[in-house]
Each structure stands twice: as structure tokens, then as C-alpha cells.
C-alpha positions in Angstrom: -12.3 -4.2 -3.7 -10.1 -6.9 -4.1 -5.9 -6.9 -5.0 -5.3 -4.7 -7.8 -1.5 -5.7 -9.0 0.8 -4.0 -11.8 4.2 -5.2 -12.9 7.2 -3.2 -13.9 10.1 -4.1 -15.8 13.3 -2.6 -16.7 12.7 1.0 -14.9 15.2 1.1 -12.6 13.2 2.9 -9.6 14.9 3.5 -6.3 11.8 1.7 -4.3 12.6 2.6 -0.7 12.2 6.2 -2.4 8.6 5.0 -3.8 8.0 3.4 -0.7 8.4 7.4 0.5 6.5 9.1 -2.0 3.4 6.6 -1.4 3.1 7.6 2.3 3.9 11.1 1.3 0.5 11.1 -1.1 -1.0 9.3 1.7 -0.1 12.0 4.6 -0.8 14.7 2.2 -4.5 13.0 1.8 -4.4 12.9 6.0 -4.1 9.3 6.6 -2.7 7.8 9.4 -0.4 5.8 7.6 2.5 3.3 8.5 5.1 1.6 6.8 7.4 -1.4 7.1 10.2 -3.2 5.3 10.3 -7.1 4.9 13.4 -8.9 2.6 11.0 -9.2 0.1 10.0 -6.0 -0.4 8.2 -3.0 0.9 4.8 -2.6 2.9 2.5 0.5 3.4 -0.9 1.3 5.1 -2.9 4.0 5.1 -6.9 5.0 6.5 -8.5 7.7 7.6 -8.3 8.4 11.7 -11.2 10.1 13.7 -13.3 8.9 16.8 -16.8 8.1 14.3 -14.1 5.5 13.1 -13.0 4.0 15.9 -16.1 3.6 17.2 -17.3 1.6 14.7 -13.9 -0.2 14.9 -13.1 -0.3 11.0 -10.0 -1.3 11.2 -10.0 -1.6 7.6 -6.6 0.2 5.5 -5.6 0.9 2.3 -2.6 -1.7 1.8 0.0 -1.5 -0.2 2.9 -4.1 -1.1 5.9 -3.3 -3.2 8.3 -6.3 -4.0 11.2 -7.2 -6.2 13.9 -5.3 -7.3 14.7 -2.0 -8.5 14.5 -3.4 -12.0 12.0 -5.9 -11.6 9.1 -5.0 -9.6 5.6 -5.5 -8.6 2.8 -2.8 -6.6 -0.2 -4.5 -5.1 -2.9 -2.7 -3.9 -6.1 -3.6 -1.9 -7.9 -3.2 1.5 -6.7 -5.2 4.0 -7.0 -5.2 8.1 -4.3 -2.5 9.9 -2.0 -3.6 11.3 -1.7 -3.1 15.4 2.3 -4.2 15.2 4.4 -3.7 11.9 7.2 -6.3 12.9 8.5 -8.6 10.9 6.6 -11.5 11.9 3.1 -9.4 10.9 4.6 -8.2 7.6 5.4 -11.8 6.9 1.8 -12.2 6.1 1.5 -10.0 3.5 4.6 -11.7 1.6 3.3 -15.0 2.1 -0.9 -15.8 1.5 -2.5 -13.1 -0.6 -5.9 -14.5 0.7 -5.0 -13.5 4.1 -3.7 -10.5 3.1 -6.3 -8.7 1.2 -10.1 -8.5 2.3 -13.0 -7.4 0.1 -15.0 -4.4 1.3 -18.0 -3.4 -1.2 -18.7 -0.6 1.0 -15.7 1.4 1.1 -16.1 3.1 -2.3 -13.7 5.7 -1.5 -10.9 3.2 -1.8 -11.8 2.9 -5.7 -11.1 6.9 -6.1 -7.9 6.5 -3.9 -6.8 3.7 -5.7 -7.1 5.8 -9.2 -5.5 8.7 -7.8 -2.7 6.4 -6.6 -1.9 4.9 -9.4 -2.1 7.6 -11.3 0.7 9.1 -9.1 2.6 6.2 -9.0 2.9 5.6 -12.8 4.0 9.5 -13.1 6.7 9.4 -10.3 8.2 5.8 -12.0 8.0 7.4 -15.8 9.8 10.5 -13.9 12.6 8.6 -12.8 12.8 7.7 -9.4 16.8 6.9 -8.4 
């Protein structure tokens, strides 16, 4: 799966309160999940725990980048490598080279049914209102 992106205009959406709702669904769904803030917007991650994972070290996470403003934004969603530190510095690459950021993973077909769910939930929460 590679980036799927969506743009948003005029909807005035309180996004650290999207931010919140997507690792709700997330934990709800019993992902580990993890989140982190960079200037230019907003950066989730979410996968599945368990020891058959680790194992096989799939370090592989369902990623998700929110930036702009509460006006103006854009969600980008994909499966990128989880991240062992969340600072600043390791959010950085997710602002900066999409090619980096997002890895293709033919195999993980569960992302595609997470990803439909999501943005089904997404779209909902923003025609809802979120301020």
C-alpha cells in the first residue's frame, strides 16, 4: 500500500482533537499506537502488538500524517516503519521526504480494510464538526 492523501478545505476542525479521535479508533481496534506533534502538523502510528510479531520483527505501522491548519488541511495515510523514538528529530522525517516516509507492503492486506474503516471514520467525525 502506498500513501493514500485527502485534502480538506474550509472545515474548520480542531486537529489536535482529530489527532485524538484517530488513536482513539486505533486503541479501540487494540493497536499499540503512538502519537507525536511536529510544527507542521500532527503524526500517528498504530500496529498490532503480540510476541508472533515481534518475532518476526515487523516493525511495519499504520502511519498517519495530519498537516496544515484547522481550515486548510491535509490526512496522509500509508504503512510506514514504527518508530522506536517519537522526537522531534524522527518526526521530522515524516514532514520532509515522503519516499522515506511511506513503504509499500503488498502483504499486509489488512491495512487496506483499516484504511477504509478509517477514512470512513474520519470523513464522519470532520462532517460532524470537530471544534
Amino acid at each position: 500500500m502506498k500513501m493514500a492523501t485527502r485534502q480538506y478545505n474550509g472545515k474548520n476542525v480542531d486537529l489536535d482533537k482529530l489527532g485524538q479521535l484517530i488513536v482513539e479508533f486505533f486503541s479501540e481496534e487494540h493497536f499499540k499506537t503512538q502519537s507525536g506533534k511536529h510544527p507542521d502538523g500532527i503524526l500517528i502510528q498504530a500496529k498490532k502488538g503480540g510476541v508472533f510479531r515481534t518475532l518476526l520483527a515487523m516493525d511495519r505501522a499504520f502511519t498517519i500524517v495530519i498537516e496544515g491548519d484547522q481550515s486548510n488541511f491535509m490526512i496522509k495515510m500509508g504503512v510506514g516503519s514504527w518508530l522506536k523514538d517519537m522526537s522531534v528529530a524522527a518526526i521530522e522525517t515524516f514532514f520532509v521526504s515522503e519516499l522515506v516516509a511511506f513503504i509499500e507492503v503488498p502483504e499486509a492486506l489488512w491495512s487496506y480494510e483499516i484504511e477504509h474503516q478509517l477514512w470512513h471514520y474520519i470523513e464522519n467525525q470532520i462532517e460532524l464538526g470537530i471544534q
